[in-house]
N, C-alpha and C positions, 0 to 999 in steps of 0.2 A: 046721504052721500055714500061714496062708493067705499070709503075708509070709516064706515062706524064700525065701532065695537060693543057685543054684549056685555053685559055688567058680569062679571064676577066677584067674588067673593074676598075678603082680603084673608089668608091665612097667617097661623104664625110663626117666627124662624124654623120652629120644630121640624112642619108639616112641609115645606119646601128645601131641605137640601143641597147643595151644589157639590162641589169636590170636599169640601169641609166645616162643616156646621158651625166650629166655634168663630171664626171672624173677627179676634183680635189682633189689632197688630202692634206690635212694641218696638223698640228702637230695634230688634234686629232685624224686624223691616215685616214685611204685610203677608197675612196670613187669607186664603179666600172665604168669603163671607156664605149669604145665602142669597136666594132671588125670591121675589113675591110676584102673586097674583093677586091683581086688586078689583077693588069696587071702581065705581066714575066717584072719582075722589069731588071734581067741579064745587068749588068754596062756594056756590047757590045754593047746595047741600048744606052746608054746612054753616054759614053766615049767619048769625046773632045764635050761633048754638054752642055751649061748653065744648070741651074735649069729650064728657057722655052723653050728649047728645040733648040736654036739657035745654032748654030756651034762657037768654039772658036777657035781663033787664035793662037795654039799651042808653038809659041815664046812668048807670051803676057806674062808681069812681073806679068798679075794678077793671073797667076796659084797659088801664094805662098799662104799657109795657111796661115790664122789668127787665134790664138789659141785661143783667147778672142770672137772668134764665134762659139767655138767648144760645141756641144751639150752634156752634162753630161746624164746618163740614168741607167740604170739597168734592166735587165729581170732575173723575178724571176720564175720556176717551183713550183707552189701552195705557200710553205715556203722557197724554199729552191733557193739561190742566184746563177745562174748559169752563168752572164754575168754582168759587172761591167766599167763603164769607167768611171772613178772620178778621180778627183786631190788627193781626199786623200789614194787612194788604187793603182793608175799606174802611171807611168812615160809616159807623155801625149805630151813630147818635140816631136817635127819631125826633119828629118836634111833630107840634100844632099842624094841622091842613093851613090856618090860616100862615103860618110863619113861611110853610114852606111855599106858597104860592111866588110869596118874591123871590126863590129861587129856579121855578119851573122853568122848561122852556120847550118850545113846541119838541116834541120826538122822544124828550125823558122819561121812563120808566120808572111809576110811583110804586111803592108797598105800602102796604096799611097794615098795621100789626097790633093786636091785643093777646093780651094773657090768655091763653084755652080756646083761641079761635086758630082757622089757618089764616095764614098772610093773604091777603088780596092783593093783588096786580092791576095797574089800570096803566092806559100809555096819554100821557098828559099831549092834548092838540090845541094850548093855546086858549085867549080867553075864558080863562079862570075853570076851562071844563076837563074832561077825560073820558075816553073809550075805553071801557071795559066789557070783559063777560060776567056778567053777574045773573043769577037764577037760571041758568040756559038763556040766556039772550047776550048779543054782544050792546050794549047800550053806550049812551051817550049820558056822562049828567055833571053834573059841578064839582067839583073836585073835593071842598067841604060837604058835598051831601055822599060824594063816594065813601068818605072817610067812615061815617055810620060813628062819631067821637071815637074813631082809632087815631093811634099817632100812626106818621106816618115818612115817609123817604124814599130819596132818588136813590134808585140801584142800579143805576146805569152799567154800572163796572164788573159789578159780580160774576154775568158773563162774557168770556174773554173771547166771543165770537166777534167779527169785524161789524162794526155796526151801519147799517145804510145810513142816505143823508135824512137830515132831519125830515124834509118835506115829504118823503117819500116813506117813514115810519107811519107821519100821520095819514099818509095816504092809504097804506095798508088798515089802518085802524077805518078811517071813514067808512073804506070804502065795505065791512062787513055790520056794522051797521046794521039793526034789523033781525041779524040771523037769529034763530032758536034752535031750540030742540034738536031732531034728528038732521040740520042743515049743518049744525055745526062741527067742525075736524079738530076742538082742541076739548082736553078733558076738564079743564082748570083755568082760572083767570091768570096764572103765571104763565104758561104755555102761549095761551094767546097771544100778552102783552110780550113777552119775547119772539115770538114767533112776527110780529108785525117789529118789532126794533129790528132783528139781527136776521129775519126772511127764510129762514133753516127749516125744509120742510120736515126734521126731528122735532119738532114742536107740534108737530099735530100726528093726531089719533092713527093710528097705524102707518105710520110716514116714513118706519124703517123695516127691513125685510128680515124677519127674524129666522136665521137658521139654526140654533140650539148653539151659538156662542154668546158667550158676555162679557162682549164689550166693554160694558161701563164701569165705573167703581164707581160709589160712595164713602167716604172717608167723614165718620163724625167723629172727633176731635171729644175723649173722656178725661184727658187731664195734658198734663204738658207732656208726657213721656208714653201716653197709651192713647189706640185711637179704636173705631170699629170701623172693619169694614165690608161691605157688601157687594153685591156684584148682580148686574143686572143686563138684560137683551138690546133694552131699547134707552135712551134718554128721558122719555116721556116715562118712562117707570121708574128711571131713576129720582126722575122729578117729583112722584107721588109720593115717596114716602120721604125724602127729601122735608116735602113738605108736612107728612104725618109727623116726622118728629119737632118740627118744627111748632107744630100745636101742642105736641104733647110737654111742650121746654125741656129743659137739660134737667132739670130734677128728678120728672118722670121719665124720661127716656133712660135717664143710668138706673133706674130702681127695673126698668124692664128688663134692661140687658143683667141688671145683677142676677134677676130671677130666671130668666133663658140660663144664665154660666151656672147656676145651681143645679137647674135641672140637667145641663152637661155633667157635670162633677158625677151626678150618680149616674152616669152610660160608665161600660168598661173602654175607657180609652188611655193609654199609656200618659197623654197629654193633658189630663182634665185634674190632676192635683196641681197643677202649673195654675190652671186656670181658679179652682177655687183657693189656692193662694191670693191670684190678684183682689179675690173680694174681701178678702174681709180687712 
């Protein structure tokens, strides 16, 4: 299709930049982050594999979240709040595939979420099934066999984009169906599965016209009084690493940014004993 993109590479804050490298923001309000360039993130990449890339044991008890790893965040469009995952705005519980079946309902937006994996996205259509992209294909399969024993939840809410009618969610999903490889417009099974809920062609692979502004912010939430945040071109990039930290949980994501503000502390910047303050 006419919107693929080449794979590149994912760098690290270092190596990309923006008006100011360090990217934290504290109650005296927000400070600019950095932007990335990535690989095709697509969780078919990544599915039954650690955070290093190792192969998991798909019986292993360690599939189960731990919610007190779960990374808080927010991406905002310029002002305005378009994605939200906080304890004080969502119901952040996960359960069983089987539990949550009695809650589904056709058009819903499931996640599947395990410790050291990325989140999976599938869009529930009814009779106990779901459409997802998984391995480069958009598929069809049981909602218990999507789950792969991850827990899993409706996140209908998280994006605060107006959501189409139900019938018309699962029509979007039906009707891609089939597609693989170089057919498909979205990089990742969350793209998709939003992209058929809320119709935004910001969900698929080159869907906005990037002219060297950044738009977006990511705001990941490091304690109650300090946050990071980053700044990005498109949605879909926002999305990617959105989701990279989201596998990496909140333990190893603070250990990353601790060692990024260290390696700041030793640049000559007027600003960066502020910053190796905050660490230690």
């Amino acid at each position: 299709m006419g919107n693929q993109m080449d794979k590149l590479s994912h760098l690290s804050y270092a190596e990309i930049p923006t008006v100011d490298p360090h990217g934290v923001d504290t109650e005296e309000g927000p400070r600019i982050g950095v932007s990335y360039i990535f690989s095709n993130d697509d969780d078919e990449l990544g599915d039954g594999c650690a955070a290093d890339g190792t192969m998991k044991d798909p019986n292993q008890e360690e599939k189960q979240f731990d919610r007190r790893d779960e990374v808080e965040s927010a991406v905002y469009n310029r002002d305005e709040c378009i994605y939200e995952k906080s304890v004080k705005s969502a119901n952040l519980e996960v359960s069983s595939p089987e539990n949550l079946l009695n809650r589904c309902k056709a058009g819903d937006l499931v996640e599947f979420v395990a410790i050291g994996l990325l989140p999976h996205w599938a869009v529930y259509v009814g009779d106990f099934q779901v459409v997802h992209l998984h391995r480069a294909e958009v598929k069809n399969s049981f909602l218990t066999d999507a789950s792969q024993g991850r827990r899993c939840r409706i996140v209908n809410d998280f994006y605060k984009f107006k959501a189409l009618a139900p019938d018309m969610v699962v029509q979007n999903a039906m009707e891609q169906m089939g597609l693989k490889n170089r057919e498909l417009s979205w990089r990742n099974s969350e793209c998709f599965a939003a992209w058929c809920r809320f119709g935004r062609r910001e969900f698929k692979m080159g869907g906005e016209i990037r002219i060297g502004k950044q738009p977006y912010r990511l705001k990941v939430d490091m304690s109650d009084k300090h946050s990071h945040m980053l700044e990005f071109q498109s949605l879909e990039d926002t999305i990617m690493e959105k989701r990279r930290n989201d596998q990496l949980g909140r333990k190893a994501m603070l250990q990353e940014l601790a060692a990024h503000f260290r390696r700041v502390c030793l640049t000559p910047d007027s600003r960066a004993p502020a910053f190796c303050l905050f660490l230690r």
